[in-house]
PDB file of N, CA, C, O and CB in Angstrom:
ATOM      1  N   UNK A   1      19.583   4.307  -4.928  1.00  0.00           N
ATOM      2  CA  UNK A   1      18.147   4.081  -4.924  1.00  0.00           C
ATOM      3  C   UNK A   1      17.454   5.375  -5.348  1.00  0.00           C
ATOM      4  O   UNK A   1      17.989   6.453  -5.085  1.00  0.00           O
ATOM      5  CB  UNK A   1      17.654   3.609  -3.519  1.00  0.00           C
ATOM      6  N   UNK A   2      16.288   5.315  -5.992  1.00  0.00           N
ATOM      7  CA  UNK A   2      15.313   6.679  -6.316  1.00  0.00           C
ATOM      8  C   UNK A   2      15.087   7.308  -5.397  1.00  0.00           C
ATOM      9  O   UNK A   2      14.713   6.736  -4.373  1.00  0.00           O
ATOM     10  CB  UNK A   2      14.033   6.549  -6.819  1.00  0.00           C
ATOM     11  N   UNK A   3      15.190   8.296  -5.422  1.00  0.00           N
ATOM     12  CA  UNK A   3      14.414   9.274  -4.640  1.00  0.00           C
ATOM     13  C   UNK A   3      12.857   8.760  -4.003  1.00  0.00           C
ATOM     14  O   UNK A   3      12.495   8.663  -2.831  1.00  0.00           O
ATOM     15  CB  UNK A   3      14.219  10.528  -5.660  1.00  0.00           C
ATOM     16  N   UNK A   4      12.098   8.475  -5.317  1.00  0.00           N
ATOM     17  CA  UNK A   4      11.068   8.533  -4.637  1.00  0.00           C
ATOM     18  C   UNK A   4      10.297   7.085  -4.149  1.00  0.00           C
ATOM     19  O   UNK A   4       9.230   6.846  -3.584  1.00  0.00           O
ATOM     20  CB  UNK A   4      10.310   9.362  -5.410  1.00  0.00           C
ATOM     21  N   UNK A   5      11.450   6.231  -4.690  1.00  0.00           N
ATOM     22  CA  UNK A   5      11.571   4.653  -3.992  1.00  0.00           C
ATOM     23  C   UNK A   5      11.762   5.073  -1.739  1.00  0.00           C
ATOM     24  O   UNK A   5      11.157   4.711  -0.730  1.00  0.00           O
ATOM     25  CB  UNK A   5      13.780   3.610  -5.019  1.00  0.00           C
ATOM     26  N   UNK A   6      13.047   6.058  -2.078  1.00  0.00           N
ATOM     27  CA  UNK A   6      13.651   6.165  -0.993  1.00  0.00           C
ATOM     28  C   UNK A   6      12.427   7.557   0.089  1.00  0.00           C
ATOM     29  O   UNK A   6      12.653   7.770   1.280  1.00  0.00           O
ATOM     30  CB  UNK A   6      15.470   6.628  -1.528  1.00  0.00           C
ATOM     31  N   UNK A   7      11.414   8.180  -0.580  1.00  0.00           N
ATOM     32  CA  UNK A   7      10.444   8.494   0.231  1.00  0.00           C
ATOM     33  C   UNK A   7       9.730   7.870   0.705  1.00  0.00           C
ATOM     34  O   UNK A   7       9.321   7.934   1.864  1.00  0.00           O
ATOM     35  CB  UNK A   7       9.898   9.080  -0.047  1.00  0.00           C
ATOM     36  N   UNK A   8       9.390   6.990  -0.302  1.00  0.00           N
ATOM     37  CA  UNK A   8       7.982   5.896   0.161  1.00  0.00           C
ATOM     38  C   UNK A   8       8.331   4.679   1.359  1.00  0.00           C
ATOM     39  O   UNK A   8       7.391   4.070   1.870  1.00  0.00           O
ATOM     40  CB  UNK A   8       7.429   4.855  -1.445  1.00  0.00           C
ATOM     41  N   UNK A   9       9.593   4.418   1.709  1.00  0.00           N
ATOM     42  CA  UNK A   9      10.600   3.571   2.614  1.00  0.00           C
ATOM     43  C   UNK A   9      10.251   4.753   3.861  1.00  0.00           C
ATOM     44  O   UNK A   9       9.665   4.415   4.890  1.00  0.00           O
ATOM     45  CB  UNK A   9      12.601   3.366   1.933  1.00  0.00           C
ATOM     46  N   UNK A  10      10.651   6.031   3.633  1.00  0.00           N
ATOM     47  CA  UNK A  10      10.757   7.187   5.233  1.00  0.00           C
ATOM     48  C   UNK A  10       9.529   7.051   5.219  1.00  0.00           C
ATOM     49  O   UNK A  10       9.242   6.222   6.083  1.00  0.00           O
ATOM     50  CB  UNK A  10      11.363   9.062   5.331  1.00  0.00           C
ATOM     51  N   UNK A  11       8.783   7.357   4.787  1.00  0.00           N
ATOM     52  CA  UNK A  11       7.435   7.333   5.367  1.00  0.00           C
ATOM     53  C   UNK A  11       7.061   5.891   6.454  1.00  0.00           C
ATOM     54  O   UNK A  11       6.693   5.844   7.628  1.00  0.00           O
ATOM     55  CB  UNK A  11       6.400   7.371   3.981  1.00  0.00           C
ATOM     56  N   UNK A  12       7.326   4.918   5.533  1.00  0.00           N
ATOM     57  CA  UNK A  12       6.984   3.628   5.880  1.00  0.00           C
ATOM     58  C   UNK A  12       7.833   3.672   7.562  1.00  0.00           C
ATOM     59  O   UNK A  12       7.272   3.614   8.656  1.00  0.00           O
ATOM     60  CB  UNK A  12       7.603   2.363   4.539  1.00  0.00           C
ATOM     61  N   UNK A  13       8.887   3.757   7.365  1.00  0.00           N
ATOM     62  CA  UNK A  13       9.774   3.747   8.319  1.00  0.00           C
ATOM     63  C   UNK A  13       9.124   4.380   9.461  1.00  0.00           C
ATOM     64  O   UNK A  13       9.129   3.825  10.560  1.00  0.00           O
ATOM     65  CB  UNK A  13      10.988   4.350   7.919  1.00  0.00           C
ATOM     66  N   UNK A  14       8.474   5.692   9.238  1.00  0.00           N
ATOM     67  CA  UNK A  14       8.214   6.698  10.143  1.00  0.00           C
ATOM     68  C   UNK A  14       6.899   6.722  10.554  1.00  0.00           C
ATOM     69  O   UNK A  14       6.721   7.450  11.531  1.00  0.00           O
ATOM     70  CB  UNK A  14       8.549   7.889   9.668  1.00  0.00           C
ATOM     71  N   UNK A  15       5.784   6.089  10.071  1.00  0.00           N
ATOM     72  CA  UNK A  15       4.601   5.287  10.315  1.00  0.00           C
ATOM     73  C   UNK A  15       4.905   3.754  11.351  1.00  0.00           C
ATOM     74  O   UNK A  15       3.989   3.790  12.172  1.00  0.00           O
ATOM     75  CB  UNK A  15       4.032   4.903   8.694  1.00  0.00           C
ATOM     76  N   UNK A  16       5.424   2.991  11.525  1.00  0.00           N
ATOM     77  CA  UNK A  16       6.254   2.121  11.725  1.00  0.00           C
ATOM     78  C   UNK A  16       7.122   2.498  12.909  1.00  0.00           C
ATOM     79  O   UNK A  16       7.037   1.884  13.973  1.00  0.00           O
ATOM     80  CB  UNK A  16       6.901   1.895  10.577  1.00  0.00           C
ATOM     81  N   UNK A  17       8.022   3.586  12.708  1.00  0.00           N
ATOM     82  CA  UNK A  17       8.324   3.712  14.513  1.00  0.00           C
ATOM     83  C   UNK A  17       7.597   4.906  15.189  1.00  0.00           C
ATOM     84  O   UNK A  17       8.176   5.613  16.013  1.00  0.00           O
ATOM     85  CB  UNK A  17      10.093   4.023  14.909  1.00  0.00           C
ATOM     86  N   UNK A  18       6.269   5.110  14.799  1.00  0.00           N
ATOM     87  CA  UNK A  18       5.154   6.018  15.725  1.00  0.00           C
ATOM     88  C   UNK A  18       3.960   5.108  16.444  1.00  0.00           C
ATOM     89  O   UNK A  18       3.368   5.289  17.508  1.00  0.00           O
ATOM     90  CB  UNK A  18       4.294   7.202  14.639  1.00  0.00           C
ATOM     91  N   UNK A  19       3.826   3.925  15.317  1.00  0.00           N
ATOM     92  CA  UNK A  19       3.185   3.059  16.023  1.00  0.00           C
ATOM     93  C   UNK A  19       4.555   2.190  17.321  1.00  0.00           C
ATOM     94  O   UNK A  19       4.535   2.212  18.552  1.00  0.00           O
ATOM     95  CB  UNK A  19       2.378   1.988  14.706  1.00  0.00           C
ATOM     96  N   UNK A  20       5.064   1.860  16.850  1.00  0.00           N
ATOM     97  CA  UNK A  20       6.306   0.764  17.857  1.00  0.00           C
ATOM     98  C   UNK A  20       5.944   1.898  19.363  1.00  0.00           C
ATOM     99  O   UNK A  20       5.592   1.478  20.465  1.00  0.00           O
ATOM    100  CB  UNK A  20       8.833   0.830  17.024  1.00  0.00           C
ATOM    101  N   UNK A  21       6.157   3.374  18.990  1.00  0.00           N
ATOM    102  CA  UNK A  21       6.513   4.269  19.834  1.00  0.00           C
ATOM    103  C   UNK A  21       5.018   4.190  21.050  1.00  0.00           C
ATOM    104  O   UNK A  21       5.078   4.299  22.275  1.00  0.00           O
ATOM    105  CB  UNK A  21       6.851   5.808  18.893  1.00  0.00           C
ATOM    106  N   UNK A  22       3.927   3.997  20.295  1.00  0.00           N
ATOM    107  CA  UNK A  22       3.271   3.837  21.199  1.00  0.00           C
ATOM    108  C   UNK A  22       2.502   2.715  21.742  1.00  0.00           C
ATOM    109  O   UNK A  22       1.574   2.811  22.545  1.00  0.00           O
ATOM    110  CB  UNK A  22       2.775   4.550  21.061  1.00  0.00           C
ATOM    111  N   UNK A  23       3.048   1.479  21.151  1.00  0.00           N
ATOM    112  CA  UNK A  23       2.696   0.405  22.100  1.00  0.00           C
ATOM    113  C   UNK A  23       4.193   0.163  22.902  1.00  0.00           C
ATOM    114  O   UNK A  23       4.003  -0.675  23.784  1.00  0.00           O
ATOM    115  CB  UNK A  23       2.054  -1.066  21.219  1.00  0.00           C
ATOM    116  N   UNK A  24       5.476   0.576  22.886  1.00  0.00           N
ATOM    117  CA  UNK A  24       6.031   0.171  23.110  1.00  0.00           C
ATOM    118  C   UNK A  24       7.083   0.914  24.706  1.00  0.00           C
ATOM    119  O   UNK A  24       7.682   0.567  25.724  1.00  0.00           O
ATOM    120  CB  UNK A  24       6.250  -0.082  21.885  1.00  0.00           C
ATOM    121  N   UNK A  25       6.600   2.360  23.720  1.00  0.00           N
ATOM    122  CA  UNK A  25       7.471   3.538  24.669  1.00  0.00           C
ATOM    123  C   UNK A  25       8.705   3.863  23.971  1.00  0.00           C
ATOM    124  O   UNK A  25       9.494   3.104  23.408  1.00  0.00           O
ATOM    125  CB  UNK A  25       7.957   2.995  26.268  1.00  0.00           C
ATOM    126  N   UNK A  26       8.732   5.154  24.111  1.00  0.00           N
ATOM    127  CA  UNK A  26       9.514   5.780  23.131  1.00  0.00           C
ATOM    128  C   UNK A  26      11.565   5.421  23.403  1.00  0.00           C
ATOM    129  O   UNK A  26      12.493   5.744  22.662  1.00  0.00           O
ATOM    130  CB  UNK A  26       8.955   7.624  23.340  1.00  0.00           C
ATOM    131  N   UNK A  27      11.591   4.802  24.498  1.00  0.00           N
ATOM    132  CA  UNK A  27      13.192   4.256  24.807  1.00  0.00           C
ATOM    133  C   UNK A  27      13.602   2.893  24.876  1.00  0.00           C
ATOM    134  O   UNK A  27      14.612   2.343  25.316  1.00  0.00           O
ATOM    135  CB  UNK A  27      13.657   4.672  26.087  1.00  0.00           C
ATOM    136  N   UNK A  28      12.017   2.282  24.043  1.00  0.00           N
ATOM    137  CA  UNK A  28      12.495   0.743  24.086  1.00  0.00           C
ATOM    138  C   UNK A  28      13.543   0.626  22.851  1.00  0.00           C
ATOM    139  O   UNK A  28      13.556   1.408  21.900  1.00  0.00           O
ATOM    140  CB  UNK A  28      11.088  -0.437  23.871  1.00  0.00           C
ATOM    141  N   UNK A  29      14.339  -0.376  23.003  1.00  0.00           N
ATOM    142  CA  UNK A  29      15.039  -0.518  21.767  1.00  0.00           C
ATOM    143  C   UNK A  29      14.301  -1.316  20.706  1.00  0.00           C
ATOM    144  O   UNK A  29      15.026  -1.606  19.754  1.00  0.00           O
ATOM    145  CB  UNK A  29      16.323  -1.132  22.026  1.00  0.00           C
ATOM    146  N   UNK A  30      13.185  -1.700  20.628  1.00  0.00           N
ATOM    147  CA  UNK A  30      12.680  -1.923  19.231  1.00  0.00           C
ATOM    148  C   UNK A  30      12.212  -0.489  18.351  1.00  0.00           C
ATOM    149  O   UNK A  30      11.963  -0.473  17.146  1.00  0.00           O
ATOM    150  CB  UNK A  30      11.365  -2.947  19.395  1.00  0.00           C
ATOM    151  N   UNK A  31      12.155   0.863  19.410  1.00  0.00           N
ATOM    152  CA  UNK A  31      11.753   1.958  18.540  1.00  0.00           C
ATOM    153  C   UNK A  31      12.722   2.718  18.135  1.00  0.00           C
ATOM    154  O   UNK A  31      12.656   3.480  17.171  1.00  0.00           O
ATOM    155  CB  UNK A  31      10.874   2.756  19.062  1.00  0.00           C
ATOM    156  N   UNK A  32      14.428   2.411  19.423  1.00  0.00           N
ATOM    157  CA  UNK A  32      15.749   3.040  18.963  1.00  0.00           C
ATOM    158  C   UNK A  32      15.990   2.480  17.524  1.00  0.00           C
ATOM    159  O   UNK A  32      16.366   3.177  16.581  1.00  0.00           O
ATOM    160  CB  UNK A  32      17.047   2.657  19.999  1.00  0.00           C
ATOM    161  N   UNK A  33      15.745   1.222  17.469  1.00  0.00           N
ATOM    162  CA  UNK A  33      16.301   0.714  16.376  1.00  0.00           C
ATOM    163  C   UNK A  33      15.617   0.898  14.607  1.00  0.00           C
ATOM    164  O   UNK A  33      16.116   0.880  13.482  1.00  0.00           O
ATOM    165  CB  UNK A  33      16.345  -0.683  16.855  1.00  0.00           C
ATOM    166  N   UNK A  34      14.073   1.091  15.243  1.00  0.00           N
ATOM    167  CA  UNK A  34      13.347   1.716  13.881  1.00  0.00           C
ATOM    168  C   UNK A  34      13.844   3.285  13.613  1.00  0.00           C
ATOM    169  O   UNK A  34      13.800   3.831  12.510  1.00  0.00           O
ATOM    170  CB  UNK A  34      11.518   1.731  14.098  1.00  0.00           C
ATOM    171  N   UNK A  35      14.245   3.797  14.636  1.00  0.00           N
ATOM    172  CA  UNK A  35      14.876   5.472  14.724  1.00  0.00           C
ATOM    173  C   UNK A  35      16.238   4.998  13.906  1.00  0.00           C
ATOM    174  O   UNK A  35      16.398   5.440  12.768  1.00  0.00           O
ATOM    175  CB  UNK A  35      15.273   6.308  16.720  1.00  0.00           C
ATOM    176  N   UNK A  36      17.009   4.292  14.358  1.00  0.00           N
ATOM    177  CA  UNK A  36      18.089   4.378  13.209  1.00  0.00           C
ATOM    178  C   UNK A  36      17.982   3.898  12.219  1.00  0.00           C
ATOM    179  O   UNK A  36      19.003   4.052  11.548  1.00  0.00           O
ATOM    180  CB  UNK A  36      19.130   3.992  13.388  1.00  0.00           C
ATOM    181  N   UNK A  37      16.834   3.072  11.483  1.00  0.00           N
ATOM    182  CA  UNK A  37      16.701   2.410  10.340  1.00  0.00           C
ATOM    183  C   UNK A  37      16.435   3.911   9.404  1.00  0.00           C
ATOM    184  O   UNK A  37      17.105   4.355   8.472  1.00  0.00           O
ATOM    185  CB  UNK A  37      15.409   1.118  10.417  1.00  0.00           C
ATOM    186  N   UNK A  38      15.230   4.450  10.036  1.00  0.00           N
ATOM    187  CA  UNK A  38      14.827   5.887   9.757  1.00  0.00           C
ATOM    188  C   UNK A  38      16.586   7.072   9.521  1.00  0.00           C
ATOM    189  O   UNK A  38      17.090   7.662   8.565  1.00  0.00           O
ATOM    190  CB  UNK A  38      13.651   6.404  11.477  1.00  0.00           C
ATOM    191  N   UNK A  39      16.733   6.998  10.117  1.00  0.00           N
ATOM    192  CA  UNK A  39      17.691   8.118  10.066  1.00  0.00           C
ATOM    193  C   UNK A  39      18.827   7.686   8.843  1.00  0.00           C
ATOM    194  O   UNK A  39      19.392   8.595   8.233  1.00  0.00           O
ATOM    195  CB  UNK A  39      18.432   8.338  11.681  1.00  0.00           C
ATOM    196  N   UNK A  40      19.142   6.182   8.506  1.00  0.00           N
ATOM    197  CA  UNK A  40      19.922   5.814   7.592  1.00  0.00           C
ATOM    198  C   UNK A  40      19.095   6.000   6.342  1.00  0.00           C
ATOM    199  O   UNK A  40      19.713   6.089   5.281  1.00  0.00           O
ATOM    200  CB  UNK A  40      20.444   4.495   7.842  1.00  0.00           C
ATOM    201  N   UNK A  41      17.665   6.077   6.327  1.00  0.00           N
ATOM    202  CA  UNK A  41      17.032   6.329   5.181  1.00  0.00           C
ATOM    203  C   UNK A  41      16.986   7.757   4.896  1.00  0.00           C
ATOM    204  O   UNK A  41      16.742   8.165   3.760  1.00  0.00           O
ATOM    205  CB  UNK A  41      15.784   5.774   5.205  1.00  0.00           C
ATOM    206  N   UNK A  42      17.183   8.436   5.755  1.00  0.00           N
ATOM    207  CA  UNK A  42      17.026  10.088   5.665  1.00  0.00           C
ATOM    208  C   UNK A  42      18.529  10.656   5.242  1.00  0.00           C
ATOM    209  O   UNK A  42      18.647  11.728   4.650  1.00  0.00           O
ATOM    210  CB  UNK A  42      16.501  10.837   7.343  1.00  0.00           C
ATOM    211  N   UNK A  43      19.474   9.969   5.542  1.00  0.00           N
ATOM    212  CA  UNK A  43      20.924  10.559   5.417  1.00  0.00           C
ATOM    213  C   UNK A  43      20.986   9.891   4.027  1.00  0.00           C
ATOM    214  O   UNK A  43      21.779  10.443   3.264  1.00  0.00           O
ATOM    215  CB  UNK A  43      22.242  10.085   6.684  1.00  0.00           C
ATOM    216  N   UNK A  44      20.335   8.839   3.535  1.00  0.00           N
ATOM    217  CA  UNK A  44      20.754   8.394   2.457  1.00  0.00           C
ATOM    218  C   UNK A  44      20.358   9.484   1.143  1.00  0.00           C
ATOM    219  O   UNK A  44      21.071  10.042   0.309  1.00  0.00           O
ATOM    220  CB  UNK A  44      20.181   6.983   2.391  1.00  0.00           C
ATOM    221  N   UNK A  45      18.700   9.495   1.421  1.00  0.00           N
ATOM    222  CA  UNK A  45      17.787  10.788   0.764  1.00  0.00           C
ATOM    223  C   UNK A  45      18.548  11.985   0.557  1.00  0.00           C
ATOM    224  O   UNK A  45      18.364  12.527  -0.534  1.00  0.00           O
ATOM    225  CB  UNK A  45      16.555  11.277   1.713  1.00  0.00           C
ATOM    226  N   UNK A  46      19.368  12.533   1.353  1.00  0.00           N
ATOM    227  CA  UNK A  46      20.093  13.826   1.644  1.00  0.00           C
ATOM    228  C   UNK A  46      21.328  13.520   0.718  1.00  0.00           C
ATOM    229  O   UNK A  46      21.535  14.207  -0.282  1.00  0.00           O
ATOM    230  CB  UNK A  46      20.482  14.125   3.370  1.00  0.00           C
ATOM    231  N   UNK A  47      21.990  12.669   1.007  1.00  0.00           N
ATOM    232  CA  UNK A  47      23.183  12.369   0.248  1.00  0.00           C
ATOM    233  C   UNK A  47      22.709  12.234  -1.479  1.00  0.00           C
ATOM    234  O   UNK A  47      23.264  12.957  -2.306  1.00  0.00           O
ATOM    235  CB  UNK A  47      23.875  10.862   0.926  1.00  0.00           C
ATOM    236  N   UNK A  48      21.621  11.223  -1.897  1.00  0.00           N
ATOM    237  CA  UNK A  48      20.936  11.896  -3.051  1.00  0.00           C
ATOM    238  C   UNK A  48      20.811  12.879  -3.805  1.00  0.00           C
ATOM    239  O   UNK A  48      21.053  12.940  -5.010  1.00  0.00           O
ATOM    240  CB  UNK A  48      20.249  11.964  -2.956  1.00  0.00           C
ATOM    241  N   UNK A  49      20.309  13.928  -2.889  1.00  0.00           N
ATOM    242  CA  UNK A  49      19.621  15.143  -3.191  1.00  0.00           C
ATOM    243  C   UNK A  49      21.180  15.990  -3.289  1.00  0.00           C
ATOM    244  O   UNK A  49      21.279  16.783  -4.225  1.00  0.00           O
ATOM    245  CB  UNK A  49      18.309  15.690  -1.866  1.00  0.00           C
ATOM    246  N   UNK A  50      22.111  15.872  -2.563  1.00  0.00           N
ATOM    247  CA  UNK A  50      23.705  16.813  -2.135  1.00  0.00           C
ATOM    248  C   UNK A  50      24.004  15.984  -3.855  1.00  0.00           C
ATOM    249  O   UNK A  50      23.589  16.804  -4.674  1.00  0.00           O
ATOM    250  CB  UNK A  50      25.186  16.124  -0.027  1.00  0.00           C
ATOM    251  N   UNK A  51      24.466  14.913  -4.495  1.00  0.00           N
ATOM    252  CA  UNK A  51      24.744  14.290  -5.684  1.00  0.00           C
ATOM    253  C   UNK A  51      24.103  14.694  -6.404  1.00  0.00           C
ATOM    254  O   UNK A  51      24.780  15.008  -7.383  1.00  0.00           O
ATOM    255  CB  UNK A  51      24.707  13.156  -5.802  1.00  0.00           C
ATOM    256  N   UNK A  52      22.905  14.947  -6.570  1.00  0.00           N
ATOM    257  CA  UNK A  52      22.136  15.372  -7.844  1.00  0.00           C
ATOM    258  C   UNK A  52      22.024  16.705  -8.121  1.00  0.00           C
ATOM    259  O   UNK A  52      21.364  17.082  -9.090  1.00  0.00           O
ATOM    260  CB  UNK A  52      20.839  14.932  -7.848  1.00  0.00           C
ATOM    261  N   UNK A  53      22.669  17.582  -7.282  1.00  0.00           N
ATOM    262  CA  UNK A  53      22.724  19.034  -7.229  1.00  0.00           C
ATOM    263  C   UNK A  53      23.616  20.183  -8.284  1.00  0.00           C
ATOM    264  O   UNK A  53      23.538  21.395  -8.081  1.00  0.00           O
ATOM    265  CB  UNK A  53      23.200  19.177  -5.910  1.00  0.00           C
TER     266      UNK A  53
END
């Protein structure tokens, strides 16, 4: 995926579990689970950026 396909997703992602985070509380698992959606988008970005180097 693009790079900058794959920014505009972290953001989204990370807008998305700040709201969850505060209607929800930061240890519910609907915000664990936006945290790992997030983090698979961030390791993906990284792995990108480590390939294109």
């Amino acid at each position: 995926m693009d790079n900058s396909i794959l920014l505009k997703k972290i953001e989204q992602c990370r807008d998305e579990m700040i709201t969850l985070s505060c209607s929800h509380g930061l240890t519910s698992e609907i915000v664990v689970q936006s945290s790992k959606q997030l983090d698979k988008l961030l390791n993906e970005y990284q792995n990108n950026a480590v390939a294109s180097a």
